[in-house]
C-alpha positions as CSV (number, residue, x, y, z in Angstrom):
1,X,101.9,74.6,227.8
2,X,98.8,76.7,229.3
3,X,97.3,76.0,231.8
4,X,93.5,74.2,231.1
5,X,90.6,72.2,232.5
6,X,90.0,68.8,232.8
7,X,86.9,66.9,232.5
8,X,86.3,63.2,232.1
9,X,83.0,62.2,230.7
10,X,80.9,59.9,232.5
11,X,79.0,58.9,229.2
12,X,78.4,60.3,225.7
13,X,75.4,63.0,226.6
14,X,78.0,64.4,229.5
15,X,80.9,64.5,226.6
16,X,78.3,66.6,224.3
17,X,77.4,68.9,227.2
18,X,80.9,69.5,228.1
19,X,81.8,70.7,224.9
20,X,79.5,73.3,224.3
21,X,81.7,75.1,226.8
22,X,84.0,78.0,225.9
23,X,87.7,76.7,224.8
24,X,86.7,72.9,225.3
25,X,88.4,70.6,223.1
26,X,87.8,66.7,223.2
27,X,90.8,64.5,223.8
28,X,91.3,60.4,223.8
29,X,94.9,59.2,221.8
30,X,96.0,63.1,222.1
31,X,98.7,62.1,219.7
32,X,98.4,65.5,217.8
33,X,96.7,67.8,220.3
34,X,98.9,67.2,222.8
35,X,102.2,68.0,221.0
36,X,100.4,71.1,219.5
37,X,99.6,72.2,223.4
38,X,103.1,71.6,224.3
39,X,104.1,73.7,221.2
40,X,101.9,76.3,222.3
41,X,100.0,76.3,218.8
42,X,96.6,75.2,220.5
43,X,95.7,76.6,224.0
44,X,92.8,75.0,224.9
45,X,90.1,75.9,228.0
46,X,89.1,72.5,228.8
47,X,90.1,69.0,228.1
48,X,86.9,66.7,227.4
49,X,88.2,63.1,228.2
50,X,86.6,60.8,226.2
51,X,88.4,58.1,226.2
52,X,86.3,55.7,228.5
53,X,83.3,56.3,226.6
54,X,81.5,52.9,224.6
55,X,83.2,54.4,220.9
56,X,85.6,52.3,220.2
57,X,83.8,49.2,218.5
58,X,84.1,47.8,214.9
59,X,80.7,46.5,213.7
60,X,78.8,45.7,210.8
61,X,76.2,47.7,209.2
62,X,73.2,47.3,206.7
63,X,74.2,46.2,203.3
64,X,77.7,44.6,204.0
65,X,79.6,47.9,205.3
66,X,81.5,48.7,208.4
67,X,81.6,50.9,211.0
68,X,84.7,52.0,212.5
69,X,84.2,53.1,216.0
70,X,86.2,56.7,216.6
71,X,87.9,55.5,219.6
72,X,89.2,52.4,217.8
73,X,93.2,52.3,217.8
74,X,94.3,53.0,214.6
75,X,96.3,49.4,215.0
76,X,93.1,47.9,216.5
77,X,91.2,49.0,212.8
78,X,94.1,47.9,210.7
79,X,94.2,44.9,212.4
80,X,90.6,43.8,212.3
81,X,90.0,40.5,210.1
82,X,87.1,42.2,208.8
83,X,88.9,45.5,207.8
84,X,91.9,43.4,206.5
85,X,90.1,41.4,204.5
86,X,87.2,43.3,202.7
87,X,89.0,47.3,203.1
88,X,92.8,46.2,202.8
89,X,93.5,49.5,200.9
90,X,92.6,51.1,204.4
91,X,94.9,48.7,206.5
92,X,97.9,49.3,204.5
93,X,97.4,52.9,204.6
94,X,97.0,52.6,208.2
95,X,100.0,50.5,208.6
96,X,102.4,52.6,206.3
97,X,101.9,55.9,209.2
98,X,103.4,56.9,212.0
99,X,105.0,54.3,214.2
100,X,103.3,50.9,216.0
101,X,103.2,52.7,219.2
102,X,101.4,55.8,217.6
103,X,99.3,53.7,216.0
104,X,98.5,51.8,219.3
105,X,97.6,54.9,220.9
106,X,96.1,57.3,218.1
107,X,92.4,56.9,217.6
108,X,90.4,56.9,213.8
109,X,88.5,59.9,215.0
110,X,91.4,61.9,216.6
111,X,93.6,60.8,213.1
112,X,90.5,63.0,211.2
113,X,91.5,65.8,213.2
114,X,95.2,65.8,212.6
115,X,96.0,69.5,212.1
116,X,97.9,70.3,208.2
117,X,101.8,70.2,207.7
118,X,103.8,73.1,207.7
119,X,107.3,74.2,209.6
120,X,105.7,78.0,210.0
121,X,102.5,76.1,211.8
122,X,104.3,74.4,214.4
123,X,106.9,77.5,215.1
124,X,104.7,80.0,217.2
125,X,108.5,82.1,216.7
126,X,107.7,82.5,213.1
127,X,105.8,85.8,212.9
128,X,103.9,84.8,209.5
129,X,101.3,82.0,209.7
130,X,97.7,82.3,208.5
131,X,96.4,79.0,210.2
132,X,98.0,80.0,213.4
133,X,97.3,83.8,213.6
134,X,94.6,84.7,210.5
135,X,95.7,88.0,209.0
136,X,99.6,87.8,209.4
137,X,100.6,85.8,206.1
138,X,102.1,82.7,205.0
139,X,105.7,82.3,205.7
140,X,105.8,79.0,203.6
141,X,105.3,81.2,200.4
142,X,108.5,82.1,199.3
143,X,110.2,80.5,202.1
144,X,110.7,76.9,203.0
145,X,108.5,74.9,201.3
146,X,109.4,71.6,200.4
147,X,106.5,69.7,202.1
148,X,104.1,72.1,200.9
149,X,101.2,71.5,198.4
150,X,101.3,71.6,194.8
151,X,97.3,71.0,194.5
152,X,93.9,73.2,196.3
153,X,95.8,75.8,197.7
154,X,95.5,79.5,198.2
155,X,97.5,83.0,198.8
156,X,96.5,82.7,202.0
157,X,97.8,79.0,202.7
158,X,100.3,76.1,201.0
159,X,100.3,73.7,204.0
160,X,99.4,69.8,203.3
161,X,96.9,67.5,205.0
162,X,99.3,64.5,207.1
163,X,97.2,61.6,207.4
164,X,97.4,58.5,205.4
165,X,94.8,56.9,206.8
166,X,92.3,59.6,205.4
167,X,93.3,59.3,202.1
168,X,92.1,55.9,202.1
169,X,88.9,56.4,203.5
170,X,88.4,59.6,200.9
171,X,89.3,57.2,198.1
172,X,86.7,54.5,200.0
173,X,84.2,57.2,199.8
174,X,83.6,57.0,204.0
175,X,81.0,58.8,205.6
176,X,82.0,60.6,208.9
177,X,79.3,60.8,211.7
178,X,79.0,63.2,213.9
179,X,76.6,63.9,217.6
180,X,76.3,67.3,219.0
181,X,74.2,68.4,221.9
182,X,72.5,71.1,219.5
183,X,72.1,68.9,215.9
184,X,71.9,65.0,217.0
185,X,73.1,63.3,215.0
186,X,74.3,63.3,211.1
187,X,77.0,62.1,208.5
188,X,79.6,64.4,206.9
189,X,80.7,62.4,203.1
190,X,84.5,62.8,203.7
191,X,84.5,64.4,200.5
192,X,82.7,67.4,202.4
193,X,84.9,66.9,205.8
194,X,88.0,68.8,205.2
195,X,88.7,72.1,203.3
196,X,90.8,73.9,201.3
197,X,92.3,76.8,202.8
198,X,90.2,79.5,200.6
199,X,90.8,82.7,202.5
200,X,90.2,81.0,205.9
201,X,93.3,78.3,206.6
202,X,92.7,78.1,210.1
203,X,89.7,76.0,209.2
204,X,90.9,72.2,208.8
205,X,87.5,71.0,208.6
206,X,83.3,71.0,208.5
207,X,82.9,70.0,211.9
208,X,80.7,73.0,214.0
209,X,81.5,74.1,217.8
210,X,80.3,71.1,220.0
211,X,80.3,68.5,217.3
212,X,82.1,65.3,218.2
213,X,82.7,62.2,215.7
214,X,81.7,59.0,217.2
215,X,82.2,56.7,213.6
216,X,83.0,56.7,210.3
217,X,81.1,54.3,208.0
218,X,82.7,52.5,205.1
219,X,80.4,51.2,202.0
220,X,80.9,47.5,200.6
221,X,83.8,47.3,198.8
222,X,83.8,45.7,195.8
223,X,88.0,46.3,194.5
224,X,88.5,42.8,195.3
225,X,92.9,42.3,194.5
226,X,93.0,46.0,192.7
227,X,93.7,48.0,195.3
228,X,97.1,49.8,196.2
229,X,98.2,52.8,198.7
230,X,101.5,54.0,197.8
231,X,103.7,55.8,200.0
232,X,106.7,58.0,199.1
233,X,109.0,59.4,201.9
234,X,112.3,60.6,202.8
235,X,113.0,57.6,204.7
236,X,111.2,54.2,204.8
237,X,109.6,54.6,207.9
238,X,107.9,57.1,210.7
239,X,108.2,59.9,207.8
240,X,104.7,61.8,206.4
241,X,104.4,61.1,202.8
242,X,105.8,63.7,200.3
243,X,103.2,61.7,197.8
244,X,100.8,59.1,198.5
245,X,98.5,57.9,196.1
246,X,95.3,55.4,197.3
247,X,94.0,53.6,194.4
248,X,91.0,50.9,194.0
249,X,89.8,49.7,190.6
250,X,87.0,47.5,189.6
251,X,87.9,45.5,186.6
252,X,85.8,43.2,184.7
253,X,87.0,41.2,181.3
254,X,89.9,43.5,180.9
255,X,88.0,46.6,181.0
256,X,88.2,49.4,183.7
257,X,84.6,49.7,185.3
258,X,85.1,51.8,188.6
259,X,87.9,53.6,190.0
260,X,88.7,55.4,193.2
261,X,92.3,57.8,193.1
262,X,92.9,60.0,196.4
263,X,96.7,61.8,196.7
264,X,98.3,62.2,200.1
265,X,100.6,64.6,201.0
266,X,99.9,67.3,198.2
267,X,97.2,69.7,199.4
268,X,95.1,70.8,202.6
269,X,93.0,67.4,202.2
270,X,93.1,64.5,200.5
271,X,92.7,65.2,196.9
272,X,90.1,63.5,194.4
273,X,88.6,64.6,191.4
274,X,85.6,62.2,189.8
275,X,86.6,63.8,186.4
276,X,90.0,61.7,186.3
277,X,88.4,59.3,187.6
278,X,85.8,59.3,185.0
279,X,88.8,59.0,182.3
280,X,89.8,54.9,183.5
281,X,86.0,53.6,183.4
282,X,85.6,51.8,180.8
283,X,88.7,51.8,179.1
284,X,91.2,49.3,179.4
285,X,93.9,49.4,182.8
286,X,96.7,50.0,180.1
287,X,100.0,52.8,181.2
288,X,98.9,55.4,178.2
289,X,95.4,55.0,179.8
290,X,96.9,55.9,183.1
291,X,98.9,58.4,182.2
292,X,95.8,60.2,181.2
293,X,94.3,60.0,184.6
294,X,97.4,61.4,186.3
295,X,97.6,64.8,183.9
296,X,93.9,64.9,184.5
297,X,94.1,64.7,188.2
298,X,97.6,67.1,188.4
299,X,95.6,70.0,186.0
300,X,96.5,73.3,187.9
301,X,99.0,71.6,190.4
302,X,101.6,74.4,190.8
303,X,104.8,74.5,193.0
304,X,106.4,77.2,195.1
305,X,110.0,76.4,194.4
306,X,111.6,73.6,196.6
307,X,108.4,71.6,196.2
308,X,108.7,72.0,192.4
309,X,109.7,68.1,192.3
310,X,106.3,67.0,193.6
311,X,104.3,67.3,190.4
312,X,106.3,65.0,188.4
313,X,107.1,62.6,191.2
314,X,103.3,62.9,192.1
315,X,102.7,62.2,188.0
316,X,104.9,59.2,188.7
317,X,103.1,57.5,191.6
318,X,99.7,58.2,190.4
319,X,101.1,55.6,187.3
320,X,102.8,53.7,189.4
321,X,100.0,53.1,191.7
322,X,97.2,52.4,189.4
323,X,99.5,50.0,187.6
324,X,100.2,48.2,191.3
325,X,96.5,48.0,191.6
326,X,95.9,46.8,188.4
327,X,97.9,43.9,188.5
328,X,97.1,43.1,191.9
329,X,100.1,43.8,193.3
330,X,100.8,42.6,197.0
331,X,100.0,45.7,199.1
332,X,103.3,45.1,201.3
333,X,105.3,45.9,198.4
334,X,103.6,49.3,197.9
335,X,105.2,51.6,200.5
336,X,108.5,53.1,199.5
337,X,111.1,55.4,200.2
338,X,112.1,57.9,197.4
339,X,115.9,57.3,198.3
């Protein structure tokens, strides 16, 4: 690990001020950043502690929303009577990652940030990584691969985006906001957060130099029982997804009349696409209609060898999901293990 500043802020304006600085990096949970330090992958300057500032709240908002403070525990949010009952889709994506200490530590805005998956990422030995060092290739591409997307990516980039929680919130249609010294304050859709990789992989996200995220908003919810987040892993538990799929439906005397489909685990970012969605409104929640929505939504999804399998078992879950969510099925019987 480098060596680095430290710097605990008194208050929010002190945190914005601090991070205008050369090399600084914010840091509450440090769940992800810190591992990447000791891995040597990120080197930060300076160390922002924000942990003691007043961020981590869970409140109401205009029109029958919530607002998820960004230094709320991830088990904090997913416990919330408020979040549990009206965004349950969120909660059980929350609940099927990491591990309960992770989640009692990690924070919603430090989850955001989670850098992408990718064995040639993490491995400052491996001489090829365009996220790591741009210019000098991606070692995943025609090597190992397995975890790698199938959807979104580029020549210059195949990793995949880790969080479950932000597949949720991209099939919730969450706003992200964000303070900076220079710009105040505004709200990213988390639609626009992430990227692709494009020719610039090292770029996870929107976010500009200083920019901190203090909440992310959700909109009423109005999926009511048809909701499902399905997770499928190598193991049952403390495993990234190979495929997740988060689904919410609005149905109305039989007939499909809003529907939200995000995919975990298959591309730089969570992965939507209103087209497929388009497909389920207003037609009836039947498999052959399904089955629609999945080709539509796996259109151009192309493997790199030892992730071949993910297109059909993605083709599977996205079926398998909106079925779940059709018929209301209990959330706690949605996470599963592909062995």
């Amino acid at each position: 690990m480098n060596r680095f500043g430290y710097h605990r802020a008194e208050n929010l304006e002190d945190a914005l001020r601090a991070l205008n600085k050369p090399g600084a990096r914010a840091i509450a949970g440090g769940t992800n950043l810190v591992d990447l330090m000791k891995y040597e992958v990120e080197r930060p300057a300076l160390l922002i502690d924000i942990s003691r500032l007043p961020l981590a709240a869970i409140d109401e908002i205009e029109g029958g929303g919530l607002r998820l403070g960004a230094l709320a525990s991830n088990a904090d949010t997913a416990h919330d009577p408020r979040v549990a009952e009206r965004y349950p889709l969120l909660a059980s994506a929350i609940l099927a990652g990491a591990s309960a200490q992770l989640r009692n530590a990690a924070t919603n805005g430090g989850n955001l940030l989670q850098r992408t998956r990718c064995y040639y990422f993490y491995d400052v030995g491996a001489p090829a990584c365009n996220k790591r060092d741009p210019g000098s290739g991606c070692g995943a591409i025609g090597g190992v691969n397995r975890i790698h997307a199938i959807l979104g990516a580029s020549d210059a980039c195949i990793a995949t985006h880790p969080s479950d929680m932000c597949v949720a919130l991209a099939a919730l249609d969450a706003q992200v906001v964000v303070q900076s010294a220079k710009n105040g304050e505004r709200r990213i859709a988390f639609a626009d957060f992430h990227r692709l990789p494009g020719d610039t992989p090292e770029h996870d996200h929107n976010l500009e130099a200083g920019d901190l995220i203090t909440a992310i908003e959700l909109p009423p919810c109005d999926f009511g029982p048809h909701h499902t987040y399905l997770k499928l892993r190598d193991r049952q538990s403390y495993a990234f997804a190979l495929v997740s799929c988060a689904v919410g439906l609005q149905i109305e005397h039989g007939t499909v009349r809003r529907a939200r489909i995000a995919l975990g685990g298959v591309a730089h970012k969570p992965w939507r696409d209103p087209a497929a969605e388009n497909l389920l409104e207003g037609a009836a929640p039947t498999e052959a209609t399904f089955a629609t929505a999945a080709d539509a939504l796996l259109e151009g999804a192309r493997g790199q060898g030892a992730n071949d399998f993910k297109i059909p078992l993605a083709y599977r879950a996205i079926v398998r999901a909106l079925s779940q969510a059709a018929a209301g099925t209990p959330q706690q019987q949605a996470v599963k293990s592909i062995n």
